[in-house]
N, C-alpha and C positions, 0 to 999 in steps of 0.2 A: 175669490180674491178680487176680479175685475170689476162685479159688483159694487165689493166695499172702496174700494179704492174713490169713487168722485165722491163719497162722503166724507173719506178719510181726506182726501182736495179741501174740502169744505173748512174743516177745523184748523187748515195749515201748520201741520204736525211740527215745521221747524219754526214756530213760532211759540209754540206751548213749549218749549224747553225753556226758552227766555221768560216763560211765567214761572215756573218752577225756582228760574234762578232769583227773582224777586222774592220772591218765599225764602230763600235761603237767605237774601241780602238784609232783608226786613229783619230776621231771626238773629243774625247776626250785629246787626246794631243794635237791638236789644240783648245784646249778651248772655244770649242761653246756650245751653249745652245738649248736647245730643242725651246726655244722662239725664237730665230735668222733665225734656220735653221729647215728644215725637215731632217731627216735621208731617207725617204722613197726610192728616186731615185737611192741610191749609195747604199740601202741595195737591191733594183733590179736588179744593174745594178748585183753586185756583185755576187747574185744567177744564176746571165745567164753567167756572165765569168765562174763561179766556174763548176757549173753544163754542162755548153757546155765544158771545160776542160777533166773536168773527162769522160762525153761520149764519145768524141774523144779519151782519152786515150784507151777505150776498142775498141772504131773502129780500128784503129791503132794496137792494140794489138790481131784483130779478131781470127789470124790465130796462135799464140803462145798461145795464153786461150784453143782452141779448142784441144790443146796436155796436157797443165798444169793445164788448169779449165773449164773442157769442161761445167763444170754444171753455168757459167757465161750465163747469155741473150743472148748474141752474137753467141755464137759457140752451144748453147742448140736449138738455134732455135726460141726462144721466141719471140726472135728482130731481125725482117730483116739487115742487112749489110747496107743496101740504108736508111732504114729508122732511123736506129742508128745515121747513116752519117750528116741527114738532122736535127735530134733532136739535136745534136749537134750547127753543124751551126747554127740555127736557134738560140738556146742560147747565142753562143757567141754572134750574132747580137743582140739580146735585148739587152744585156752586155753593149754593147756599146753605143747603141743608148739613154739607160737610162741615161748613165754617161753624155754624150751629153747634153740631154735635161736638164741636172742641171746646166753642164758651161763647155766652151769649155775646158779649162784644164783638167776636171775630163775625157772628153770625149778621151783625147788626152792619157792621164794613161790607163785608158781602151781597148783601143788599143795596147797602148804596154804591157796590161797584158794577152789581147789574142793574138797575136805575140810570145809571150812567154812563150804562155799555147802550142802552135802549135807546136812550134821548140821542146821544151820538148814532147812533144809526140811521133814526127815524127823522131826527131835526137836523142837526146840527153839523152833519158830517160835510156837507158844500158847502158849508158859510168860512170865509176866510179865517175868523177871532174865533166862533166857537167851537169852530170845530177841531184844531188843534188844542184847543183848552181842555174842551170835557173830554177828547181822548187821552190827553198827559193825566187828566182827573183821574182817571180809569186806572192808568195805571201807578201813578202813586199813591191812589186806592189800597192796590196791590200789594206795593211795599207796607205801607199798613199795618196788610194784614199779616203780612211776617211780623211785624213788632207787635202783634197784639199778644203773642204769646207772655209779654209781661208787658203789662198794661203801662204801667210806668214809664217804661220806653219811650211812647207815644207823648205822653207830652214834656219829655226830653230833647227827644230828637224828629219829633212831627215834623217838624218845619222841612228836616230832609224831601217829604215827600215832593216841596216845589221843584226838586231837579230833576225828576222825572218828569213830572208834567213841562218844563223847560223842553227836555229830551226828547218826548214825543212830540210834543209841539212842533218844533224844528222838522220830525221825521214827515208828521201829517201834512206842515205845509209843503214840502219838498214833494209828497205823493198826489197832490192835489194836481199838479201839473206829468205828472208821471204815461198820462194814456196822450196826450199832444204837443207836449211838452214846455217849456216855462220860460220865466223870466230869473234874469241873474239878480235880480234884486234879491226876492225871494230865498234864492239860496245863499247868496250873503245873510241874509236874517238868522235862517236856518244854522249856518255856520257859527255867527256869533252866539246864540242860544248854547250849540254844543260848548263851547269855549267857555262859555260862565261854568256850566256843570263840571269841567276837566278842571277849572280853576278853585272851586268850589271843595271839588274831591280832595283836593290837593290842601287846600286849607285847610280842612277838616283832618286831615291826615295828620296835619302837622302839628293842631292841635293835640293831637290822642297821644303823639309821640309814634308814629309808625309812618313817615313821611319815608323815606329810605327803602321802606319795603312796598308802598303803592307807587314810587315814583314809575318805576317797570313796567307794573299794570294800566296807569294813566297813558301811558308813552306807546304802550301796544295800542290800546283804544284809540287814542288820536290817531295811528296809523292806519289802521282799520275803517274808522269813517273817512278821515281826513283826503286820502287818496282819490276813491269813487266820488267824493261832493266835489272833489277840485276840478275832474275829469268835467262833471257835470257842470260847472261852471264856467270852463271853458268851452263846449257846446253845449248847452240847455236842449238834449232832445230826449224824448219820450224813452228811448233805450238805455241812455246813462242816465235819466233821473232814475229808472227803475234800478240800474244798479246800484243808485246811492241810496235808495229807499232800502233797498234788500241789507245792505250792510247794516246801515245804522239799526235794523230791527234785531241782528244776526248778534250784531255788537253789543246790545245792552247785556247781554251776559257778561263780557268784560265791563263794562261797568257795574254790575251788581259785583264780580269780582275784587274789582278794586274798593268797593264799598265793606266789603270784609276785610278785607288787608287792611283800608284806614283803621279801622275798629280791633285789629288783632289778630281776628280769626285767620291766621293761614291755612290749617287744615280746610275750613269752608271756603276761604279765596281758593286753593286748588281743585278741592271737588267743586265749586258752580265753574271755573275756568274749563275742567272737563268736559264741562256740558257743551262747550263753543266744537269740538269736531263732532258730535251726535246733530248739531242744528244744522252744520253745515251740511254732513250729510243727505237730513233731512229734506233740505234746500235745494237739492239737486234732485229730486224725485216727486216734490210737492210745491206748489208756487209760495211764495214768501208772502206777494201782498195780491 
């Protein structure tokens, strides 16, 4: 088990639940039903995008960890460079090949959410504008490819996917100051970002007619980020941006939550909400970012 564990470091375990729960969120604003369809394919595929993403991220990052986080798998030694490389790859390819084998569409998302899991690692991950762009890409990808299970979905409720990329966005710029820590502008930005999406949610809630029942779910979220960025806000240092990063990645599972409450689903608002103490757990055993 000591072995496997800096690989299992590598895929950041309580971060793959929060993939799972976009899968669920996705599915649910597409309004399918557990009797129609399986989740199981797009909840694989989406553990080998996410989890091949984030490996690559450290591959790619081998030689700047080794100065800023030498205690990372990579630069510790723990995980060979080649064999980092290959655990990677190898994820994404499941990623995909899952999305596939459920329907050519989802397969065709999944490509371009590993395409733009690459370019963000490889390009775009220090640039201020794009690199919170193509990582929110990534993952409103993600939700996607939960609605791709009725294709319909998608260009009903597409446009959804700009609040996640909103969402990440905000996270990515807030982590880019995370290892020396930042400027309060930055997370005022970061802030406002989240704020359009809670407001968003909540609209959209109101629309469908289930405002009453995501108002709860919006109102935990806010609490959940809102605390650790305020922290962070008032001193900008390396310690509390990491705890605001860590939240808002922890939280998006209450957001894909209350993404099912707007749209009806309670029984899936409570099963992805479940998934929030398995991350946390996670969280406290394996690094978040």
């Amino acid at each position: 088990m000591s072995s496997l564990k800096p690989y299992l470091q590598l895929t950041r375990p309580a971060n793959l639940v929060t993939a799972v729960a976009d899968i669920l969120a996705g599915m649910a604003i597409a309004q399918f039903t557990f009797s129609d369809f399986s989740p199981l394919p797009l909840i694989i595929s989406t553990l080998g995008l996410y989890g091949g993403g984030v490996v690559m991220n450290d591959v790619f990052d081998a030689r700047l960890d080794s100065i800023e986080r030498p205690e990372r798998p990579i630069p510790s030694g723990r995980v060979p460079l080649q064999s980092a490389m290959t655990l990677g790859i190898t994820l994404l390819f499941i990623g995909i090949l899952s999305a596939t084998i459920y329907s050519s569409l989802s397969g065709l998302i999944a490509i371009a959410i590993a395409f733009l899991t690459v370019i963000y690692n490889r390009f775009a991950k220090h640039h201020t504008v794009l690199g919170p762009v193509t990582m929110g890409m990534c993952r409103g990808g993600n939700l996607i490819l939960g609605m791709s299970v009725l294709p319909d979905s998608i260009d009903k409720w597409g446009l959804i996917a700009l609040l996640p990329i909103a969402y990440i966005g905000a996270i990515t710029l807030i982590s880019q100051d995370e290892v020396h820590g930042g400027k309060r502008r930055t997370l005022y930005i970061a802030a406002f970002l989240y704020a359009v999406v809670l407001a968003a949610q909540l609209v959209i809630a109101q629309k469908q007619g289930n405002i009453l029942y995501t108002v709860p779910f919006v109102l935990l979220h806010t609490w959940l980020i809102g605390r650790p960025l305020w922290n962070a806000i008032l001193n900008p240092v390396g310690p509390l941006i990491g705890k605001a990063v860590k939240a808002g990645v922890i939280s998006l599972i209450v957001m894909n939550a209350s993404w099912c409450m707007a749209f009806g689903l309670w029984p899936v608002a409570i099963a992805v909400l479940l998934l929030l103490p398995l991350s946390i757990f996670l969280a406290r055993i394996f690094a978040v970012t």
